[in-house]
C-alpha positions as CSV (number, residue, x, y, z in Angstrom):
1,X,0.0,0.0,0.0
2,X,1.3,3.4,-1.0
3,X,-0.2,6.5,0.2
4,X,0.9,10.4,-0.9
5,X,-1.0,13.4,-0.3
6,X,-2.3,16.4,-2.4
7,X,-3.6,19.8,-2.6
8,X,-6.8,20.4,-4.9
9,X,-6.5,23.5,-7.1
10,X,-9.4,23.7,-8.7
11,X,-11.0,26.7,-7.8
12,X,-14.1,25.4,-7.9
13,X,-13.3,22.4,-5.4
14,X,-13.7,18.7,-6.4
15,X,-17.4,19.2,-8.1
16,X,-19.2,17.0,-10.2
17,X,-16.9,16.8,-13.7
18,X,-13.6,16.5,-11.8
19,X,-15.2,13.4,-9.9
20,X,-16.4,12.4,-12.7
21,X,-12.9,12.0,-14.3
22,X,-11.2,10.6,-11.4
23,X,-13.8,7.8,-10.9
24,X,-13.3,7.0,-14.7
25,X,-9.4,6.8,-14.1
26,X,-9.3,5.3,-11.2
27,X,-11.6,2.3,-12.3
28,X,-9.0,1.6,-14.7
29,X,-7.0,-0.1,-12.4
30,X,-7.2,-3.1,-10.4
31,X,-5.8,-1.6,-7.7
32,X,-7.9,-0.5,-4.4
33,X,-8.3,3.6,-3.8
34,X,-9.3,5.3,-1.0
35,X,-9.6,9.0,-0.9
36,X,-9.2,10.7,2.6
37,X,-10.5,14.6,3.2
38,X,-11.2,16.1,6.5
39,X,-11.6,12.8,8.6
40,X,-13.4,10.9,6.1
41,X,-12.4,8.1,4.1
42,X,-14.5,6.6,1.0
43,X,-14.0,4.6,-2.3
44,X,-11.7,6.4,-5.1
45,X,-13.9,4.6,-7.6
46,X,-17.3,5.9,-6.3
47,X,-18.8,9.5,-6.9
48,X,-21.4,9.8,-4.2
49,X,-18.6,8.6,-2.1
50,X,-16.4,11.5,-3.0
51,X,-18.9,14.2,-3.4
52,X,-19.3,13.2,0.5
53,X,-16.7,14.5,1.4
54,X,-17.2,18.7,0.0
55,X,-13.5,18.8,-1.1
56,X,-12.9,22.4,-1.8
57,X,-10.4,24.6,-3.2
58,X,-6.9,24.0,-1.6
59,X,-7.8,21.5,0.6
60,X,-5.5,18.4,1.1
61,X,-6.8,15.0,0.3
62,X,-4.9,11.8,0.5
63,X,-4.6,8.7,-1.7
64,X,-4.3,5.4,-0.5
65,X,-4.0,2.8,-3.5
66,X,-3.2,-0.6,-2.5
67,X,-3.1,-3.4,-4.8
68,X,-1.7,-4.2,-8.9
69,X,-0.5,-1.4,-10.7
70,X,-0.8,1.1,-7.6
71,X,2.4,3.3,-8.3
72,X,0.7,3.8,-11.9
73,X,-2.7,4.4,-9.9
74,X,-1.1,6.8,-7.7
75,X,0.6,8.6,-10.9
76,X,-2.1,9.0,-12.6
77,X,-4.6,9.7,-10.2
78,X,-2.8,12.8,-8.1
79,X,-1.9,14.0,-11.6
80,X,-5.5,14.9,-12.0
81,X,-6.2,16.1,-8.1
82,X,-3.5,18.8,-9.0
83,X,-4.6,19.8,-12.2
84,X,-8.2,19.2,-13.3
85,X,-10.0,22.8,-13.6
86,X,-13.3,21.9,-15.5
């Protein structure tokens, strides 16, 4: 298990599009992710699950991606908590 974590800059927060897009990544791999935000943790590969957790606009959210292919995971998927501004 690998865990790293990250500050959102979209100004917006983590709405609706951006989730949509990780969700989509992150069931690309056969890995587990968890997504951990102000106390909570839920599924990386479920939206309601991370529209739980209101992540806004600089807040710091950690990945923990356990399983096959979790360094890719963890690549890809902090790649677009840094940079997705939809």
């Amino acid at each position: 298990m690998i865990t790293q974590s990250f500050t959102v800059t979209n100004p917006a927060g983590f709405h609706v599009r951006p989730i949509k897009t990780f969700v989509q990544a992150a069931s690309q791999f056969p890995c587990k992710v968890s997504v951990l935000s102000k106390g909570k943790k839920v599924n990386g590969k479920s939206s309601l699950g991370l529209l739980t957790l209101g992540i806004a606009a600089q807040d710091e959210v950690t990945l923990e991606i356990d399983g096959d292919q979790e360094q890719e995971a963890m690549k890809t998927l902090g790649e677009l908590l840094v940079r997705i501004h939809e």
